[in-house]
C-alpha positions in Angstrom: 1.9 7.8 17.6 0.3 10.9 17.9 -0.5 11.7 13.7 -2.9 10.2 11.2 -2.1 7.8 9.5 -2.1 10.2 6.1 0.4 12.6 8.0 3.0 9.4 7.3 1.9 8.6 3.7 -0.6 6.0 4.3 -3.3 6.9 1.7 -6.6 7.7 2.9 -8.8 5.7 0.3 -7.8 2.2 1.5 -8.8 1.2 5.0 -8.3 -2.2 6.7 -10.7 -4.1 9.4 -11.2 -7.3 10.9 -14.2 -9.6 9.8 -15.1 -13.1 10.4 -12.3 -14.3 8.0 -9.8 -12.3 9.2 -8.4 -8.8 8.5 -9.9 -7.1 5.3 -8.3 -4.3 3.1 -11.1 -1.7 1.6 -10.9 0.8 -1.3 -13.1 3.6 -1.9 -12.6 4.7 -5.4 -15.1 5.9 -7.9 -17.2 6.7 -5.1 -17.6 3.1 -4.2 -16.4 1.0 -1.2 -14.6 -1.8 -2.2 -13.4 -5.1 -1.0 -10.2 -6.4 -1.7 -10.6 -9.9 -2.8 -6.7 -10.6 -3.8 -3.8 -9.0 -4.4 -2.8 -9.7 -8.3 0.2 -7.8 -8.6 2.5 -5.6 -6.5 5.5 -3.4 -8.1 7.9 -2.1 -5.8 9.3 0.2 -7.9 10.4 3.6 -7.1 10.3 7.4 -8.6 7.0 7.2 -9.4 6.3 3.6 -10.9 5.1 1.6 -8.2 1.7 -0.4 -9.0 -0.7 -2.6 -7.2 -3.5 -4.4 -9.1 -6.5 -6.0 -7.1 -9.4 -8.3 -7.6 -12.1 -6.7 -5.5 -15.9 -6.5 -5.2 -18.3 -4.0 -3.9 -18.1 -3.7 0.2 -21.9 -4.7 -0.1 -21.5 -8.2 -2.0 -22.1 -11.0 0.5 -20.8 -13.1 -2.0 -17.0 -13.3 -2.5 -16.9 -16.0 -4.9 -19.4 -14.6 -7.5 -16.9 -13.5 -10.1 -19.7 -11.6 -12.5 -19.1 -8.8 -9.4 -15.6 -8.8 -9.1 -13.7 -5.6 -10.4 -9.8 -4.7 -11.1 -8.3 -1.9 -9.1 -5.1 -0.5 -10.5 -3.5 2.0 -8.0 -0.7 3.5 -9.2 2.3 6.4 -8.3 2.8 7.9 -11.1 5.0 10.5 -12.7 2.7 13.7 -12.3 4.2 14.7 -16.2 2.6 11.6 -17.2 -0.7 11.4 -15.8 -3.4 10.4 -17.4 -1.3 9.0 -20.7 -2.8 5.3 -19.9 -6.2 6.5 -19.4 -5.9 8.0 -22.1 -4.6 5.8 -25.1 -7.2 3.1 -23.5 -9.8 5.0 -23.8 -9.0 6.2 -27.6 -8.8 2.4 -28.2 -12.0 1.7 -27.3 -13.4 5.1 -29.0 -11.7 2.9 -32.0 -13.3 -0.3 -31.4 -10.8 -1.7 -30.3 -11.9 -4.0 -26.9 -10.2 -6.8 -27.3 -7.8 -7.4 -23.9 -8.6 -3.9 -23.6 -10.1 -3.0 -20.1 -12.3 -0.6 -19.5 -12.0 2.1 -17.6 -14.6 2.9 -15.0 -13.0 5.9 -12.8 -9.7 7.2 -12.9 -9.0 10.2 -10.0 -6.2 10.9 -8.2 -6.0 10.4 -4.1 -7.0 13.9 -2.4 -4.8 14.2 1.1 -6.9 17.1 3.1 -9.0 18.3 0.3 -6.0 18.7 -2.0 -4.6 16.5 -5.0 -1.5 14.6 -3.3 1.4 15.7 -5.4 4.4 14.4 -3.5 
């Protein structure tokens, strides 16, 4: 081929290599360079709906298996008239002390695709 990868929709912020266990999908989000541990869910929904959750852990985390570092990433296509609603209402939750099954929210951005927010 003779694009980047981002010129045919692949998203800039997850990156894949090989390692001693095989090949390794990474995240950078937050600022931070994440490994992905698992895949927990995968929706392939379409028109702005599709999801994939991850158990990850910091790039720099020898240990794979020490869940007190392991993280949730939700990446998600969303409906650009509806972004931000689930950040949102979680975070009013917990403003209301309400934690319970509630996650917390550490970053929430959206991908930028040469410097720009990807709107597409």
């Amino acid at each position: 081929m003779f694009c980047e990868p981002k010129d045919i929709g692949f998203d800039p912020t997850i990156t894949s290599g090989y390692e001693a266990d095989g090949l390794v999908h990474y995240i950078m989000a937050g600022g931070l360079n994440y490994r992905v541990i698992e895949s927990l869910f995968i929706s392939d929904m379409i028109r702005g709906r599709g999801t994939c959750v991850w158990k990850v852990t910091l790039r720099s985390n020898p240990d794979l298996n020490d869940a007190s570092k392991w993280d949730t990433i939700k990446y998600a296509w969303v409906d650009m008239a509806q972004f931000h609603i689930e950040v949102f209402y979680i975070k009013r939750a917990r403003e209301n002390g309400f934690t319970e099954g509630i996650l917390e929210v550490i970053s929430a951005e959206n991908v930028l695709f040469d410097d720009k927010e990807d709107t597409n």
